[in-house]
N, C-alpha and C positions, 0 to 999 in steps of 0.2 A: 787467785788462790794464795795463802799465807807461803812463806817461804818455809823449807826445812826447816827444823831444829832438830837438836839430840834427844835420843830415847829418853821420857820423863824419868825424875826421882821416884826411887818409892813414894816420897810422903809430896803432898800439891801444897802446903805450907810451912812456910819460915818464918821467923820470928823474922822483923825489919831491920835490928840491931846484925843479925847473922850475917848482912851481906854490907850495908850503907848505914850508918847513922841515920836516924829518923830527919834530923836537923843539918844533915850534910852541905844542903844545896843552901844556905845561909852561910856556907864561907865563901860562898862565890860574890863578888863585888856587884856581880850584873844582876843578876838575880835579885838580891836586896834591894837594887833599886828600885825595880819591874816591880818585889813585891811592897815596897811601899809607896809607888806610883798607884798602882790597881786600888791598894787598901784608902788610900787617901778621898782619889777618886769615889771609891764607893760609900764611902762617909758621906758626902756632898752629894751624892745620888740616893742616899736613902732619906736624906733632909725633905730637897726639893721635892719628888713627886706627893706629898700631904702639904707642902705650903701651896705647893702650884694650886693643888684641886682645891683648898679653902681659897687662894685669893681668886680662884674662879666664881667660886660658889657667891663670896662677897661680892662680887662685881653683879652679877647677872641672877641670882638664884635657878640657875637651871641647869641642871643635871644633863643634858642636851647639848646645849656649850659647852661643859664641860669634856664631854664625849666626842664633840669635835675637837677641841683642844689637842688631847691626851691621841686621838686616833687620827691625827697630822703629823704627829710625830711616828706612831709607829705604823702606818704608811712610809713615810720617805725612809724611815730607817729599813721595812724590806726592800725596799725599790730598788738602794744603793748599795747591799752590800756584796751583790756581786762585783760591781765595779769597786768596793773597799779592797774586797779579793786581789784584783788585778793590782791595785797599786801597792798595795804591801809585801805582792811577789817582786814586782818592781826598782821598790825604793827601799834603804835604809827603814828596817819596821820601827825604830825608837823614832827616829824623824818623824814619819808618818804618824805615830799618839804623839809625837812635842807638839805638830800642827793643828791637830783633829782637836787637842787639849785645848789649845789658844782661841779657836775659834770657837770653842764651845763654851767656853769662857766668857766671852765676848758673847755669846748671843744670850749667855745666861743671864752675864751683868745688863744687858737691855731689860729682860724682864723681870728683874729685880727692881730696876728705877723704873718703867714704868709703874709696877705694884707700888710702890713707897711713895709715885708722885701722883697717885689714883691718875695716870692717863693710861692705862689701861685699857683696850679693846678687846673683843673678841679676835675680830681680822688680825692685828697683831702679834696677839697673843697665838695664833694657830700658826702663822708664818715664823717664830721665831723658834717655835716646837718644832716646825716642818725641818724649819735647818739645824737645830738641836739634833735631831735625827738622822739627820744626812750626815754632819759630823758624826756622829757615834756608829757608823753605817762602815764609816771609811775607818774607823779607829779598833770595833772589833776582831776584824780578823787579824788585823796586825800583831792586837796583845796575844791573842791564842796561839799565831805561830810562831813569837817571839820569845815566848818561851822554854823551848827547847834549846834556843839559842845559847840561853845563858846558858845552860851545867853543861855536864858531861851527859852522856846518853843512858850510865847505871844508876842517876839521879833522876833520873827524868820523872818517873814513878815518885817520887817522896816531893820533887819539886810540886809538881800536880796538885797532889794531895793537899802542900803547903798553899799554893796560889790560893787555892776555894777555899780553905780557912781561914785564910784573912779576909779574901772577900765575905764569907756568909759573917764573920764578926763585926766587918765592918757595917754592914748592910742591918746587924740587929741594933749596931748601936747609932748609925745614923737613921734609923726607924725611929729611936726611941729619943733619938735629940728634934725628930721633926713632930712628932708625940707632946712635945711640951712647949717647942716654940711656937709652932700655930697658934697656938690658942694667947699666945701676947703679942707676936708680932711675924705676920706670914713673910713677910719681904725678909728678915732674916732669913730663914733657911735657903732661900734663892742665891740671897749674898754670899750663905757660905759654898752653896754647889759651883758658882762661879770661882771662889774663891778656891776650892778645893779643884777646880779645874787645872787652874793657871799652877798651884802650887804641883800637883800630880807631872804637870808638862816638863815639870825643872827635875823632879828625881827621872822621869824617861831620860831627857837630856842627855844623864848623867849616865844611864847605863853604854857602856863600852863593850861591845862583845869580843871574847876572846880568841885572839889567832887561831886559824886552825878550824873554829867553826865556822857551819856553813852558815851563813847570811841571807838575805833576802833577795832576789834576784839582782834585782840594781847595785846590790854591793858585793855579789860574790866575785873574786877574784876572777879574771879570766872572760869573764862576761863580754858577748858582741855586743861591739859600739851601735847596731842597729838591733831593734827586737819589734816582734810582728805587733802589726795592730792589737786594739782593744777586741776587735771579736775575733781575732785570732787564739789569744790568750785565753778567753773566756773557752774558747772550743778546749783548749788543750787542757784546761782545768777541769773542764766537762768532763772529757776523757779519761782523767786522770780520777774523776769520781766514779764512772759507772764502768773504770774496769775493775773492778776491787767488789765482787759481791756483799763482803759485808758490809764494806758503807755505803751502799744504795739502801740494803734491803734494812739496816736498821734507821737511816735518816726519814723511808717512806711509813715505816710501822710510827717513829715518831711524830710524825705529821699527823697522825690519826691517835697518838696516844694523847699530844699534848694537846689537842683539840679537847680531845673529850676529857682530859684532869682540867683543862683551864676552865673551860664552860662549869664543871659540878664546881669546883673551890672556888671559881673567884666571882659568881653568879648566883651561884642555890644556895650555895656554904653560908655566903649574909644573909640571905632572903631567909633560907630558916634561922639562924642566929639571931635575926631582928624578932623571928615570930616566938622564938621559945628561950634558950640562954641569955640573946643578947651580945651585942657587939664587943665588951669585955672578954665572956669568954671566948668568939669568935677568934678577938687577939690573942688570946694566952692560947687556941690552940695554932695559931701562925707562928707563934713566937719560939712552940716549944717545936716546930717543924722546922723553923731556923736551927735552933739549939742540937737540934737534930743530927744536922749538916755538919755542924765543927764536930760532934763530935762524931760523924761518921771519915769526917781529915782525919781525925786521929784514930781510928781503927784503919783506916786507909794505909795510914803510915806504919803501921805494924803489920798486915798482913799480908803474903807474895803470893798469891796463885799464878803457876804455870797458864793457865789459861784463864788471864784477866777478865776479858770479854766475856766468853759466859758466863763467868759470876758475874759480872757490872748487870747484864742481860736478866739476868733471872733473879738481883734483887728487884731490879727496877717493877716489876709485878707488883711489890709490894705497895704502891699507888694507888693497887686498887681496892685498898681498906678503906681510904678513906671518903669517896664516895659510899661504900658500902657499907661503913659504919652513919652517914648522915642520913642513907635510905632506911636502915634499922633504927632511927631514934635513937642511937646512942647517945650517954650522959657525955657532957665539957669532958668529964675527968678523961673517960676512955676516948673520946675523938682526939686531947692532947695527948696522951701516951701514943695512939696511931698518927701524931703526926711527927712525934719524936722516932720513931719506928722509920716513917718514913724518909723521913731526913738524912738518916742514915743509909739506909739502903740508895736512896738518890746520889747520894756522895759517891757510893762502891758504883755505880755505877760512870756519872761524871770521871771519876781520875779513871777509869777503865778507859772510855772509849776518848782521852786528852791522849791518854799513853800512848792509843793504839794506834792512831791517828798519825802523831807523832814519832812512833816508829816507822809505820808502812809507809808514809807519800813519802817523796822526796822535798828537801827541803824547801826548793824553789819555786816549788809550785802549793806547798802547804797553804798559802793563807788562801788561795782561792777553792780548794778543796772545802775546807772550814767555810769559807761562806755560801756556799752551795749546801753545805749540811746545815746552817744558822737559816738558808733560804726555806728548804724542803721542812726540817724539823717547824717554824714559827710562822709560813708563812696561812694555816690554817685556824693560828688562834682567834685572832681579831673574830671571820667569820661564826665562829664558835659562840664567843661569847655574844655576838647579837642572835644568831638561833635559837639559843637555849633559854631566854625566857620564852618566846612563842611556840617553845618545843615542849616542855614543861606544861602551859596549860592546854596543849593538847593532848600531851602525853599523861601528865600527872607528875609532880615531885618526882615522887618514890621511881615512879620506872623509869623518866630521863636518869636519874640518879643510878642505878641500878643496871642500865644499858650504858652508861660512862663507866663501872667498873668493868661490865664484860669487853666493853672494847681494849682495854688497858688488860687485860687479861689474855684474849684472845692476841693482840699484837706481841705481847710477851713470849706467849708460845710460838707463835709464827717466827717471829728470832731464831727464839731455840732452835729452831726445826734446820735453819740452814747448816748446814755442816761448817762452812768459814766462819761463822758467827762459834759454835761450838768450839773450831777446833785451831782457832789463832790463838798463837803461844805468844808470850812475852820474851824477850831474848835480849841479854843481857844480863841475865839473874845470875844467882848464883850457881845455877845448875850449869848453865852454858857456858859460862865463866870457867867452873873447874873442866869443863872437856876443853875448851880451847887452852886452857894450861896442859893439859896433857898433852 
């Protein structure tokens, strides 16, 4: 159950400026590192996945290799991030991404020269994906609950917000740099996600976190020089997930929502875009669902609800336009307006349950928390997206299409419906601020 707080305000919003500067958590030293480790990083991650799957295609022409490629990689990446979990409660969390950096680095620059020197294989190419992913397995949960570390706990909220802005910026604009280098030269964009690896590892490095706060478990202060095994750990993180109602009961409704978004947009969404718009507009409505995200960071950063989570909760339904608009034959223009729509609302949601997260676990056990949610929320996608052609022509477009908004619908309400999901407050605002002045 959520902890107490004080009797709410009259009014459930404030302007952002009323309590924190929108830009606060940028005077903190550690933070600017973090965020331009992540932004770096996701430059060189938006490169790579369009040169990989062209210098796949050129190798092999087949769409099948490719699929094994891409699906060894995110394989090992669910396999391992539970044990990511365990070591970033463990160890120093900026250590843990300088390492997960280096060696992804390293396995990127493999498959960079193998593309450049055509010795390229399949078998290769799947094995060096498989531990691309296993690095990035041990690296996510570190970054998510590293983040706290840096500000103070009334920044936490505007931090949030900041992180996923620079990522979804970075993400349109390494889209848009792998977007033009493919087509002259695929082994670049490899070069630079390797490159933006190694460079990413040096600003972690560099973050310092500040006395005072809590650290990862292997660095906090005071820590037994013995600590239980790996399946001990995992138990306790367990525990630590499925006593807290709302984050089981929204990590399991997500398991079932991003199935069925991932299956309609990243499966039917083309397959009609090839038959009727076209792969252009299919981008321009991806791109405007990026554009979406920043700027739902900055509606993030300007509004405070008392009770984050159910708002984050009950934009997040808004998902389900856009299957619903591709089962109604809507025009490019209206599918990018709902995916600009959406993007937003996805944001209010993301810095919602970063915050909450972030407030409620304790700090030393936060990153295995976060990979238990990263396990439950993703690890139904992969299945998804191979069902859903052979679910499709049995079912028909239109009603797979149309049974993907109702499940993203129905899971939304099922949220709402729990009372901790409804009725966890944020604490630290300004509301609670002035009672604990008094």
């Amino acid at each position: 159950m959520p902890p107490e707080t004080p009797p709410p305000a009259p009014h459930s919003l404030t302007s952002g400026s009323a309590a924190t500067p929108a830009l606060a958590p940028l005077r903190h030293p550690a933070f600017r590192m973090l965020l331009a480790g992540r932004g770096i990083n996701t430059i060189g991650n938006g490169v790579a996945p369009m040169a990989l799957a062209f210098a796949v295609l050129d190798l092999t022409h087949s769409i099948g290799d490719l699929g094994l490629v891409v699906g060894s990689r995110s394989l090992c990446n669910v396999l391992f991030l539970l044990f990511g979990g365990v070591l970033a409660d463990r160890l120093p969390r900026h250590l843990v991404l300088v390492g997960s950096g280096l060696l992804s680095a390293a396995t990127q620059a493999a498959v960079a020269a193998l593309v450049l020197t055509h010795d390229a294989t399949v078998p290769l190419l799947m094995a060096l994906s498989a531990a691309n992913g296993l690095f990035s397995a041990l690296a996510q949960p570190a970054s998510a609950a590293l983040a706290p570390q840096t500000v103070p706990a009334e920044l936490r909220r505007s931090a949030n917000a900041l992180n996923r802005m620079t990522a979804n910026s970075a993400q349109i604009l390494g889209a848009s740099l792998g977007g033009c280098w493919w087509r002259w030269w695929a082994g670049l964009g490899l070069v630079v996600d390797a490159a933006s690896f190694a460079l990413s590892s040096l600003c972690f490095l560099l973050v310092r976190i500040p006395a005072g706060t809590s650290a990862g478990a292997g660095a906090a202060a005071g820590a037994p020089a013995e600590r239980p095994g790996l399946i001990a750990e995992l138990r306790e993180g367990w525990d630590e997930f499925v006593s807290r109602t709302w984050v089981w009961v929204v990590v399991v409704a997500f398991g079932f929502l991003n199935a069925a978004y991932s299956g309609s947009s990243q499966v039917l969404g083309p397959s009609i875009a090839a038959r009727s718009f076209g792969s252009g507009g299919w981008g321009l409505v991806l791109a405007c669902q990026t554009a979406g995200m920043v700027a739902g960071g900055v509606l993030a950063l300007r509004i405070r609800p008392r009770h984050l989570l159910r708002v984050g909760v009950a934009c997040i339904g808004a998902e389900a336009l856009m299957p619903l608009g591709l089962a109604l034959g809507a025009p490019v223009s209206a599918l990018a307006a709902t995916g600009f729509l959406c993007g937003i609302c996805v944001e209010q949601f993301g810095v919602a349950w970063e915050t909450s997260l972030q407030q409620e676990i304790p700090a030393d056990r936060l990153a295995r928390v976060y990979s238990y949610d990263m396990v439950g929320s993703f690890v139904a996608i992969p299945l998804a997206q191979v069902a859903t052609g052979p679910l499709a022509e049995v079912l028909g477009t239109r009603a797979s299409l149309l049974g993907a908004a109702a499940v993203v619908a129905l899971c939304t309400v099922c949220m709402l419906a729990v009372p901790d999901v409804r009725g966890l407050r944020v604490r630290g605002g300004p509301v609670e601020d002035q009672a604990a002045a008094r």
